[in-house]
C-alpha positions as MATLAB code, in Angstrom:
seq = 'XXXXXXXXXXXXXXXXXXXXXXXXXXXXXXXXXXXXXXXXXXXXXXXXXXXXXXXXXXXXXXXXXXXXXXXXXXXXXXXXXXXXXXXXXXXXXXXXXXXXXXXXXXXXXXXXXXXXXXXXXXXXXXXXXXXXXXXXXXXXXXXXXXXXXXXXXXXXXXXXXXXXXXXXXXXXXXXXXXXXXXXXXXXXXXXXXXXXXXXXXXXXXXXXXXXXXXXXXXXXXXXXXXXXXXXXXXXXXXXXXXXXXXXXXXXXXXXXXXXXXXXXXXXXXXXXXXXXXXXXXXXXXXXXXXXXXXXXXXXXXXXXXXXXXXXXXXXXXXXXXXXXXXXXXXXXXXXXXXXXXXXXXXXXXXXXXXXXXXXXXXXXXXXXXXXXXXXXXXXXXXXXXXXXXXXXXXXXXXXXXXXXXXXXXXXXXXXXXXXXXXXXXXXXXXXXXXXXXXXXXXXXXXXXXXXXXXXXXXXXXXXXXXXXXXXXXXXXXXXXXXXXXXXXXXXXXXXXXXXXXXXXXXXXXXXXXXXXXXXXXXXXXXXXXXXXXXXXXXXXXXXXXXXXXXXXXXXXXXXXXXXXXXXXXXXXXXXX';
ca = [
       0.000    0.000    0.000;
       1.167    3.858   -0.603;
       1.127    6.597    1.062;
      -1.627    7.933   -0.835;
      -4.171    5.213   -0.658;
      -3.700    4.886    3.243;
      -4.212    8.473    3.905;
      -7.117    8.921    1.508;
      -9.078    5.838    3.546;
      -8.309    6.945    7.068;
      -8.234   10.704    6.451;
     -11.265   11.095    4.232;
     -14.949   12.065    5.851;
     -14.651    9.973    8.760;
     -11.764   12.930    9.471;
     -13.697   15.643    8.515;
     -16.872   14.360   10.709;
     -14.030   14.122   13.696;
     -12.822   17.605   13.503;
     -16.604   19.350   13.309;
     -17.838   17.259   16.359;
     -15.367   18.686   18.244;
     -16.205   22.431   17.321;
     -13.492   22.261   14.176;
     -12.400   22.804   10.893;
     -10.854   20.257    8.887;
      -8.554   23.244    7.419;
      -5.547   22.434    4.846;
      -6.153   18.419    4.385;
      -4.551   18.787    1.702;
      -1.467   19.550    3.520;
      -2.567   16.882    5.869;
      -2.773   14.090    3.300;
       0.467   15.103    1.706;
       2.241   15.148    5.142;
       0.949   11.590    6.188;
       1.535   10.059    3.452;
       5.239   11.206    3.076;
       5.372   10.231    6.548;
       3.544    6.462    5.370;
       6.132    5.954    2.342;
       9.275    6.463    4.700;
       8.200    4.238    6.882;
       9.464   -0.153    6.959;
       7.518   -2.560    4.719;
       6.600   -4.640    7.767;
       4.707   -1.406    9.085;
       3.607   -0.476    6.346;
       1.728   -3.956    6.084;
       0.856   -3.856    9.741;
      -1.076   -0.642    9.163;
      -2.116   -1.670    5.633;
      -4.302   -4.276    8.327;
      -5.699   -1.543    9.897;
      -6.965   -0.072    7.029;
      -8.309   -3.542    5.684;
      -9.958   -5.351    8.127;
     -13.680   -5.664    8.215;
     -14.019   -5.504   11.679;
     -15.214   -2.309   11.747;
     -15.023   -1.965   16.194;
     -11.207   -2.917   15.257;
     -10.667   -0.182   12.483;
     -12.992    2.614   15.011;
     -10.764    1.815   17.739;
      -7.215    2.578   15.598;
      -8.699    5.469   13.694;
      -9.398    7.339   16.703;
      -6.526    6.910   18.476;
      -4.532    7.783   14.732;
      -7.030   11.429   14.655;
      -6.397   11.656   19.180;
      -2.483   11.928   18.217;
      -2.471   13.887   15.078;
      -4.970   16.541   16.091;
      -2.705   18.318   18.316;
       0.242   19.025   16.464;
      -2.159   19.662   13.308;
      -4.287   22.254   14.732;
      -0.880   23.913   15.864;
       0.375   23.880   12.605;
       3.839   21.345   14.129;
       2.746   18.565   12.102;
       5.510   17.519    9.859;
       6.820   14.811    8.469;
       9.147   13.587   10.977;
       6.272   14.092   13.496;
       3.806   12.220   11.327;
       6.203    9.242   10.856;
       6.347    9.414   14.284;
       2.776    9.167   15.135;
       2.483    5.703   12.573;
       5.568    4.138   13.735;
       3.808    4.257   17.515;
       0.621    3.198   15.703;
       2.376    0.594   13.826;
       4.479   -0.520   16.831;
       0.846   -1.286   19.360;
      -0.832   -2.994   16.070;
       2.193   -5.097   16.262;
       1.874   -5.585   19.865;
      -1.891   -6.654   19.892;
      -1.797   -9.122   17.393;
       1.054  -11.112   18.850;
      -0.959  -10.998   22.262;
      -4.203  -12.463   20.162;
      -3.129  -16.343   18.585;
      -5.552  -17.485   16.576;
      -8.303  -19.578   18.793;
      -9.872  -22.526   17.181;
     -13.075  -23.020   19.415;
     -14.058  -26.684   19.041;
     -18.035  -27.289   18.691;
     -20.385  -30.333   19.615;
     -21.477  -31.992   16.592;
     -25.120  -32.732   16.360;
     -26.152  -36.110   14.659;
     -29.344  -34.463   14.132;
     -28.203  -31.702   11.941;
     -28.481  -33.465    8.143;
     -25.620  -31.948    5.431;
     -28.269  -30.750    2.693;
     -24.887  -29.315    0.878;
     -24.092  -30.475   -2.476;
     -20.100  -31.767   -1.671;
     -21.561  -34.463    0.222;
     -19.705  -35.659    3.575;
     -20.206  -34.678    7.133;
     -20.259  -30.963    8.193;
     -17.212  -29.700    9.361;
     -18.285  -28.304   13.023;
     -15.478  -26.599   13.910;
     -15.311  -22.610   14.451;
     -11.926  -20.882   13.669;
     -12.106  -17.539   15.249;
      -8.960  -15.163   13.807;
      -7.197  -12.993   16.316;
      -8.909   -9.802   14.227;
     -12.573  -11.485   14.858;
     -11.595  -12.030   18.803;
     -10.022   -8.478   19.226;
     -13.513   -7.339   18.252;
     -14.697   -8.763   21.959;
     -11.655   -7.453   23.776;
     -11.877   -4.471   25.886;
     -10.353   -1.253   24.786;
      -9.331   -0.574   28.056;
      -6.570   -3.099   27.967;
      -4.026   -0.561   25.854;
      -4.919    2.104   28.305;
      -2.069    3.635   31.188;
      -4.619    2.171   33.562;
      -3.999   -1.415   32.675;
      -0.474   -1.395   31.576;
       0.761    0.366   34.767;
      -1.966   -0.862   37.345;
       0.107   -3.769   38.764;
       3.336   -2.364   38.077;
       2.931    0.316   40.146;
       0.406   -1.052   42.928;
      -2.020    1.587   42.035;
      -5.875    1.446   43.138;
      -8.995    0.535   41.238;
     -10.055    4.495   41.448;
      -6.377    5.217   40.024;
      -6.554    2.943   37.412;
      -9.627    4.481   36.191;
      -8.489    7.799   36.593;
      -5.764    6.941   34.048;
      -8.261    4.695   31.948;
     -10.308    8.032   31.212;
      -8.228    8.540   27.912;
      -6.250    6.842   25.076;
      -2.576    5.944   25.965;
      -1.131    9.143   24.491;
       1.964    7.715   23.020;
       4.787    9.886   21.772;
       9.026    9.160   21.912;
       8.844   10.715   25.733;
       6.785    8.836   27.051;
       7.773    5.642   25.265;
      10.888    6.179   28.178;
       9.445    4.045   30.635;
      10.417    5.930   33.453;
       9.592    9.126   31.936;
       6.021    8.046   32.032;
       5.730    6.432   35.100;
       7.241    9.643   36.592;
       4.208   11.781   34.701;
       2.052    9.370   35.872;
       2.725    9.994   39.189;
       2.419   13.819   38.801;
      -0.506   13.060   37.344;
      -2.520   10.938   40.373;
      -0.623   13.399   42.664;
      -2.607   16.245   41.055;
      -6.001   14.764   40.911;
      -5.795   13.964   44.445;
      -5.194   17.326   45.538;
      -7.501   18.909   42.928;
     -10.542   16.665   44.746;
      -9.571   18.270   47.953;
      -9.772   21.279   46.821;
     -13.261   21.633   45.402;
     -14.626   19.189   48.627;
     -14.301   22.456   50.200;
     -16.452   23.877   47.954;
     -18.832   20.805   48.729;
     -18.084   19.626   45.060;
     -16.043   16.835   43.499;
     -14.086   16.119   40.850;
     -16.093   14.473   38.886;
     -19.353   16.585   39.478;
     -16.816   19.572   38.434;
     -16.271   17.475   34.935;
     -20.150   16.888   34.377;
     -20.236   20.624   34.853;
     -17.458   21.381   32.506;
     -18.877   19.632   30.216;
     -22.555   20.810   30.175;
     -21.245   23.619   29.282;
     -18.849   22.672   26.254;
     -21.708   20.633   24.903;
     -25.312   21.805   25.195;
     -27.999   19.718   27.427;
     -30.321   19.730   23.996;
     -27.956   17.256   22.265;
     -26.899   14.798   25.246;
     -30.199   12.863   24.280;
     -28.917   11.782   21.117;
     -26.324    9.184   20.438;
     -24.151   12.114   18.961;
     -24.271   14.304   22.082;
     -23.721   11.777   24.399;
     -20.725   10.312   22.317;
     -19.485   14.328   22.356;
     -19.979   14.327   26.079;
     -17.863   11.253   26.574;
     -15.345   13.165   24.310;
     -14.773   16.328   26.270;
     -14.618   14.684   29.888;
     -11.736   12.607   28.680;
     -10.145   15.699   26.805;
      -9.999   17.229   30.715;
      -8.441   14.328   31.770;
      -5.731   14.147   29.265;
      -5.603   17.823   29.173;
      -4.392   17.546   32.611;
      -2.186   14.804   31.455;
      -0.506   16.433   28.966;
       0.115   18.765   31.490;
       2.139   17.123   33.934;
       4.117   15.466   31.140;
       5.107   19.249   30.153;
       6.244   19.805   33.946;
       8.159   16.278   33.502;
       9.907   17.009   30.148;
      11.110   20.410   31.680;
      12.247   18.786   34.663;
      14.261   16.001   33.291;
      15.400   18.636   30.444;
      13.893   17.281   27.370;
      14.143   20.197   24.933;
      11.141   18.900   22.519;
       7.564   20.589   23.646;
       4.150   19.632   23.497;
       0.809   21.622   23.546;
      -0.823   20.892   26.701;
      -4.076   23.315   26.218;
      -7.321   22.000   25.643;
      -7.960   21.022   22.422;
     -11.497   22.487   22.142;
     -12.046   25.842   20.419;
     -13.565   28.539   22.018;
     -13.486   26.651   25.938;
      -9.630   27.027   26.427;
     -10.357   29.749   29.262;
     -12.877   28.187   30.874;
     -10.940   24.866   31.013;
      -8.066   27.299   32.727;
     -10.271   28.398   35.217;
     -11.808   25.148   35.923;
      -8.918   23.424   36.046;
      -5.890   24.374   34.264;
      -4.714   27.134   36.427;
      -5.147   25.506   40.011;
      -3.611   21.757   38.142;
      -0.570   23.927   37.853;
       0.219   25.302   40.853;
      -0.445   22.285   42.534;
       2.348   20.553   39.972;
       4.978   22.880   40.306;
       4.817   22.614   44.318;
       4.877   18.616   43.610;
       7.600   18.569   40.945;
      10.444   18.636   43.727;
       9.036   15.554   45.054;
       9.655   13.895   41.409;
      12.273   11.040   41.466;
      15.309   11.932   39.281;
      15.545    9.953   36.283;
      17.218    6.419   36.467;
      20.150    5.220   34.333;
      18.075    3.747   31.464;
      16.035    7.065   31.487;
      19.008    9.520   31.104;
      20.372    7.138   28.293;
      17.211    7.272   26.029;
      16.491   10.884   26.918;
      20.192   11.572   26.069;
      19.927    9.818   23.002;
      17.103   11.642   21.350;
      18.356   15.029   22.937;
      22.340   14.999   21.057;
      22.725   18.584   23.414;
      21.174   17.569   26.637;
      24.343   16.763   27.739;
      25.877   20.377   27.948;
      23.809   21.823   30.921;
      24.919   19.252   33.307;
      28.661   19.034   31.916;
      28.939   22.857   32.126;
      27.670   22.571   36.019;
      30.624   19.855   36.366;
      33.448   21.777   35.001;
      32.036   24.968   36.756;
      34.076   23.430   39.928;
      37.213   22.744   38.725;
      40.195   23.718   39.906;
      43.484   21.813   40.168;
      43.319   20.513   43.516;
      39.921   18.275   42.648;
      40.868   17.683   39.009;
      40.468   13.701   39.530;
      36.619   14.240   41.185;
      35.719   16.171   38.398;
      37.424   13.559   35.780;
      35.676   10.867   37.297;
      32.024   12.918   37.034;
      32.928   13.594   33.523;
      33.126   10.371   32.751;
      30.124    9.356   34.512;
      28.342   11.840   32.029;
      29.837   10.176   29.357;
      28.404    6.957   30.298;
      25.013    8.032   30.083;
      25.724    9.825   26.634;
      26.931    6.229   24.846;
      24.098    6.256   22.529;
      24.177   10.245   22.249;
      24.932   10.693   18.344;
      27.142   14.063   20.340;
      28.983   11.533   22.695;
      32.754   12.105   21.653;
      32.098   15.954   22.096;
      31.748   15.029   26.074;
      35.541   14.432   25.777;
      36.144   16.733   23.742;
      35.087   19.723   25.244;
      36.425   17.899   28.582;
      39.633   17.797   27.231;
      39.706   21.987   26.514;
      38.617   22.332   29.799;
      41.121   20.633   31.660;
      43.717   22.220   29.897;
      44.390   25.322   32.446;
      44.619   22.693   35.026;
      46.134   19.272   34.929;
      47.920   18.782   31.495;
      47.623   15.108   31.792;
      43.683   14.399   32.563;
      43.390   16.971   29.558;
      45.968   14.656   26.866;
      43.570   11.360   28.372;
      40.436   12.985   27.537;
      41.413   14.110   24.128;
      42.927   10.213   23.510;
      39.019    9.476   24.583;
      37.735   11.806   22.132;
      39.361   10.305   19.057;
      38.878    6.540   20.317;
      35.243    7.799   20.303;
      35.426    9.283   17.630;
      36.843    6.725   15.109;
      34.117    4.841   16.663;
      31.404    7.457   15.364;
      29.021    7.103   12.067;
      31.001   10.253   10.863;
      34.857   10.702   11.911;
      35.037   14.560   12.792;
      38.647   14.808   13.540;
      38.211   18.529   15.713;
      41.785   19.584   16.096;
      42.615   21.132   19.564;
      43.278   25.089   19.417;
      46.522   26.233   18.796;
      46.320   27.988   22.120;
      45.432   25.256   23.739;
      48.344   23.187   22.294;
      50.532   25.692   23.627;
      49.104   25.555   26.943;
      49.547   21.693   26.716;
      53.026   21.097   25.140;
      56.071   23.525   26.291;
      57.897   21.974   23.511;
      57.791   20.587   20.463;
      59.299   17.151   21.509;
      56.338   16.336   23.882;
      54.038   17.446   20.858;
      56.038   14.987   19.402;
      55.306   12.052   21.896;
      51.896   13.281   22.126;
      51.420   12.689   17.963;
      53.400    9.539   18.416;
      50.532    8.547   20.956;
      47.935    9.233   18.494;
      49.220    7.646   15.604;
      49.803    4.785   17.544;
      45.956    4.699   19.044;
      44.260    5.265   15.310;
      46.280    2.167   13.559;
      45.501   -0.098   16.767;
      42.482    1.698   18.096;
      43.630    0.327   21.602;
      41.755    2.920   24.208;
      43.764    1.256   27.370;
      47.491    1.497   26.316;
      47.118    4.820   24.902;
      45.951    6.340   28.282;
      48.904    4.162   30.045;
      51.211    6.129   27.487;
      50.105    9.842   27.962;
      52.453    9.955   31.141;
      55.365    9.453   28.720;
      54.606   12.410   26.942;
      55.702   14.601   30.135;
      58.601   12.657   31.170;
      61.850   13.641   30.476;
      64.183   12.828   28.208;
      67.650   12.892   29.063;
      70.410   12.151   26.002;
      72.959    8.877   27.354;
      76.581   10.058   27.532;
      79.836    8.407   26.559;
      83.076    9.218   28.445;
      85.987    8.760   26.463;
      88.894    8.440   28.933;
      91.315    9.732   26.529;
      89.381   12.660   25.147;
      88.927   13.510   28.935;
      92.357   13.839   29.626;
      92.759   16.121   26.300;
      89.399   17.712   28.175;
      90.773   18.608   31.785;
      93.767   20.457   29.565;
      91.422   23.322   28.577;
      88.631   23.339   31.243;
      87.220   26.020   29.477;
      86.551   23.726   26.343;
      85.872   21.209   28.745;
      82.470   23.335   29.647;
      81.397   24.294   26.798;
      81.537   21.078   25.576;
      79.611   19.510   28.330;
      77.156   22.346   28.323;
      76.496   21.646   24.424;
      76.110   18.003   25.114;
      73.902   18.108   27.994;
      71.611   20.825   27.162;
      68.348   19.122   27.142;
      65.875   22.434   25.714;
      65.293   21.801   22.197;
      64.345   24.328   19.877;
      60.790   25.088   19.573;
      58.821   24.103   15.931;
      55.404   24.698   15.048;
      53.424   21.577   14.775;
      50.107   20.078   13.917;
      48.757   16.908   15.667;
      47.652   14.621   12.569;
      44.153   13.294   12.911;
      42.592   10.516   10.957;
      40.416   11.864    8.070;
      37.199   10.133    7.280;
      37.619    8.250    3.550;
      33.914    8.777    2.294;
      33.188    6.050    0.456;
      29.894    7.434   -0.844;
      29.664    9.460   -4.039;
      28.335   13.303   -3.585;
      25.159   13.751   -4.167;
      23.164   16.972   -4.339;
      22.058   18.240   -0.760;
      18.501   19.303   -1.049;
      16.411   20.407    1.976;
      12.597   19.824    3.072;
      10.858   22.542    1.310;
       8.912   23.406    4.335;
      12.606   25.236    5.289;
      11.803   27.896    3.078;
      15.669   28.666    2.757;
      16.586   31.239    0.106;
      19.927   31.039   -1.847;
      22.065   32.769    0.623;
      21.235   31.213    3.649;
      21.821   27.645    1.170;
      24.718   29.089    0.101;
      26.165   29.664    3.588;
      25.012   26.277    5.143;
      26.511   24.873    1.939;
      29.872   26.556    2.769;
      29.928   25.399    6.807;
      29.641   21.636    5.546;
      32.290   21.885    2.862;
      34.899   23.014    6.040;
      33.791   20.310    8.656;
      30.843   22.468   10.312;
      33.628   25.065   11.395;
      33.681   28.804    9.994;
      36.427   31.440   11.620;
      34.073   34.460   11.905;
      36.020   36.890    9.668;
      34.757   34.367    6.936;
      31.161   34.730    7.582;
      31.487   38.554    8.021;
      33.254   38.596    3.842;
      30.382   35.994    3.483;
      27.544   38.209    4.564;
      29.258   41.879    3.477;
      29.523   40.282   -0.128;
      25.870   39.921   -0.464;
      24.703   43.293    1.409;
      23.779   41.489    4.462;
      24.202   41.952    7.886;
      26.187   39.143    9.625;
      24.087   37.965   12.608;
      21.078   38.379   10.789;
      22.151   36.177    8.238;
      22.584   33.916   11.306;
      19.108   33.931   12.803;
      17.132   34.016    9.817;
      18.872   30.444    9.456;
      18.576   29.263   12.998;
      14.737   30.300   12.666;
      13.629   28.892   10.128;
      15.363   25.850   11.343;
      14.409   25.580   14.774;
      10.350   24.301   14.150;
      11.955   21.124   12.915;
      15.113   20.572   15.246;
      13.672   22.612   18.093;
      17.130   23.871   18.957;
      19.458   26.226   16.899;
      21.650   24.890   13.935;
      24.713   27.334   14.305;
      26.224   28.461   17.562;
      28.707   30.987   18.122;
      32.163   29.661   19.388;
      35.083   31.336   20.767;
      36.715   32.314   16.971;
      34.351   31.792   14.550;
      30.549   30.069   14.397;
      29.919   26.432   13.961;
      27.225   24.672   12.353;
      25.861   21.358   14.236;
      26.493   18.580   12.297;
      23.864   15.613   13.471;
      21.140   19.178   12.925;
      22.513   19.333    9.817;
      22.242   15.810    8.600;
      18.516   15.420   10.016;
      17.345   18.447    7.661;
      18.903   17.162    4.936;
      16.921   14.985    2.469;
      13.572   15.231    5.017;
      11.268   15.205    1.814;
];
């Protein structure tokens, strides 16, 4: 199946009938189609076929329950105009991924059925009926409850929670996005959550309510009593208490993903137009408070959180490294070595990881020489270990700081050369002391030549002086880094046209890739003069219209020039 074909049969009316029942307009589905079905076509053939089922089945409870939860996850980020592709192919791959996970729970049953000797074959194949049933895992999910891919259900034991707080959960669809995929990133909002309801019932008990009389009310209002007597209105009603529920779900998943610094945001207001204020008043305001005062109580994130939420954020690293090196001085140089490499241990599967070492490795320089050399060793090892080999050369003031003379540069190169051809992490780091030691020349005594010697003492000085002098002259030179061989032929760089890049800011980003992400900033000032532009402007107007799709900027300003993120770089390329 294409891309087309699935988004014409699960976006067509059924859509458009969606959208108006909850006070909206279907607006741009063209857009919409266009966007989904890029999104379909770059997804796997297995889910492709998985969701090719959806769209097939006859069971129509099946396809119901699947399209709604499809329109529940793309209406948000549609109606805020941040639906794109990579969002889209996002929302599927979940969709694919629980499609997948349902039908290996359901085997196919075979349900075996008394034969009665009193039922006569009036067929025309002759033979005795066959009597037994085959029900298919699609015909059985049509009898199993929806509730069982709910946060209710799938957290209820887990987490020893009550009947009342299962239900409280089981008011909505299992919003599922890449956060809370993290398991312990949605456990912790689900906490929040529970922790927020609680305190929200005590609060209107004292205004001799409850919580859920304060829904009914809330949504009396949003729908109006003349159509909760039809199947429609009562169906709408049903549809607006959960949105409060999830609303406020949403919401303490937004105080989570700030807390644990996840840089990607989601709308948490109420998704009905024209009751966004009244929702706030009812609910949204005091939910709030009462989650920021809770927040503090929030565990920290586990180890196998901060490794997925440091592998989809490549900079989330930074905040908590720049804390680190904040403290350094020489005397506790081997504390803070050891918490920088704790960071890096939770960055392994950051596409950024070797820039933890990196950037370690600059810092350290002012203070111990050595930890500095051993984090730089770590960067390359990393690095050759990388999808794309970088090779970042230190500063030359840096260098200087780190090698009085150009023997130990020597050593130091010797060291490297030695780590790329056997890529052998351990020995290199036993060798950086080496670099520092030094190196005294052997001497020779020639008994004769020291009697001619202790004839002219003078000559005798001057000759040992010569011979002993252990400063070297000093020569300028350039640590040699491994360069990456591509081994893929160029091909044109084109960019999502939702960018809406013109030629200059093209030509620029064009120019940052062709020397290694790295411009010194005299070049983008001749850059940006030649074309009658002003420099930082130039700048923004890229980072802006970048930052809808990477949520972050693409070029930063470093200490001599500006550099262009590379993994920000490569994910905007080719997203057509």
């Amino acid at each position: 199946m294409e891309g087309s074909m699935f988004t014409t049969q699960m976006f067509g009316k059924e859509w458009t009938t969606y959208c108006l029942d909850l006070g909206l307009q279907a607006r741009g589905n063209d857009w919409l189609l266009k966007t989904m079905s890029q999104a379909f076509d770059a997804l796997s053939v297995q889910q492709r076929e998985i969701l090719a089922g959806v769209c097939a089945t006859t069971a129509l409870p099946v396809t119901q329950r699947w399209r709604n939860w499809l329109y529940e996850n793309t209406l948000e980020p549609f109606v805020s105009d941040r639906l794109s592709v990579y969002t889209a192919n996002e929302i599927l791959c979940n969709l694919a991924r629980l499609r997948e996970e349902e039908i290996q729970a359901i085997s196919p049953v075979s349900i075996p059925v008394m034969a009665d000797d009193s039922i006569i074959d009036i067929s025309q194949e002759g033979g005795r009926i066959n009597y037994e049933i085959t029900v298919t895992e699609t015909e059985l999910a049509l009898y199993e409850e929806e509730y069982n891919w709910r946060l209710g259900n799938k957290y209820g034991a887990k987490l020893g929670l009550s009947d009342q707080q299962i239900a409280l959960l089981n008011k909505f669809y299992d919003p599922e996005n890449s956060f809370l995929s993290v398991e312990g990133c949605c456990i912790s909002t689900i906490k929040l959550y529970l922790s927020c309801l609680v305190s929200l019932e005590k609060q209107f008990e004292k205004r001799g309510s409850n919580m859920e009389q304060e829904v009914q009310a809330f949504v009396r209002k949003c729908v109006p009593a003349s159509r909760g007597h039809t199947q429609e209105g009562r169906y709408q009603q049903q549809q607006v208490a959960s949105a409060v529920y999830l609303t406020l779900f949403k919401k303490a998943e937004s105080v989570i993903r700030n807390l644990y610094q996840h840089k990607r945001k989601i709308n948490s207001n109420f998704s009905y137009s024209g009751f966004e204020q009244l929702f706030e008043d009812t609910f949204g305001k005091a939910a709030m408070d009462i989650m920021m005062l809770r927040k503090e109580r929030i565990a920290a994130p586990d180890r196998e959180t901060e490794l997925r939420l440091n592998e989809m954020n490549p900079t989330r690293w930074k905040p908590a490294f720049d804390t680190i090196v904040a403290a350094l001085t020489q005397e506790n140089s081997g504390d803070i070595s050891a918490q920088i490499d704790e960071l890096a241990e939770l960055n392994v599967n950051n596409p950024a990881y070797e820039q933890v070492f990196y950037e370690a490795s600059r810092a350290f320089a002012k203070y111990d020489k050595l930890t500095a050399v051993r984090f730089y060793l770590k960067y390359i090892y990393a690095d050759l270990h990388s999808e794309k080999i970088d090779s970042k050369q230190l500063q030359k003031t840096i260098q200087k700081s780190l090698f009085s003379t150009a023997a130990e540069l020597q050593r130091f190169q010797q060291v490297i050369d030695e780590l790329v051809g056997s890529k052998n992490l351990e020995k290199a780091l036993e060798s950086a002391p080496g670099i520092y030691e030094k190196q005294r020349k052997k001497i020779i005594i020639d008994e004769e030549l020291l009697e001619t010697v202790r004839i002219n003492s003078s000559e005798t000085i001057a000759k040992l002086n010569e011979i002993l002098q252990e400063d070297e002259p000093e020569e300028e030179m350039i640590i040699q880094l491994p360069v990456q061989v591509n081994t893929v032929p160029d091909m044109p760089v084109t960019f999502s046209a939702d960018l809406q890049l013109n030629d200059d800011q093209l030509q620029l980003m064009k120019l940052f890739s062709e020397n290694n992400c790295t411009l010194p900033a005299d070049t983008v000032t001749h850059f940006a003069r030649e074309r009658q532009l002003f420099k930082n402007r130039l700048i923004e107007s890229i980072n802006d219209a970048c930052y809808e799709q990477l949520d972050d900027v693409l070029i930063e300003e470093i200490n001599d020039g500006y550099e262009m993120n590379a993994f920000y770089y490569q994910k905007i390329v080719n997203l057509c």
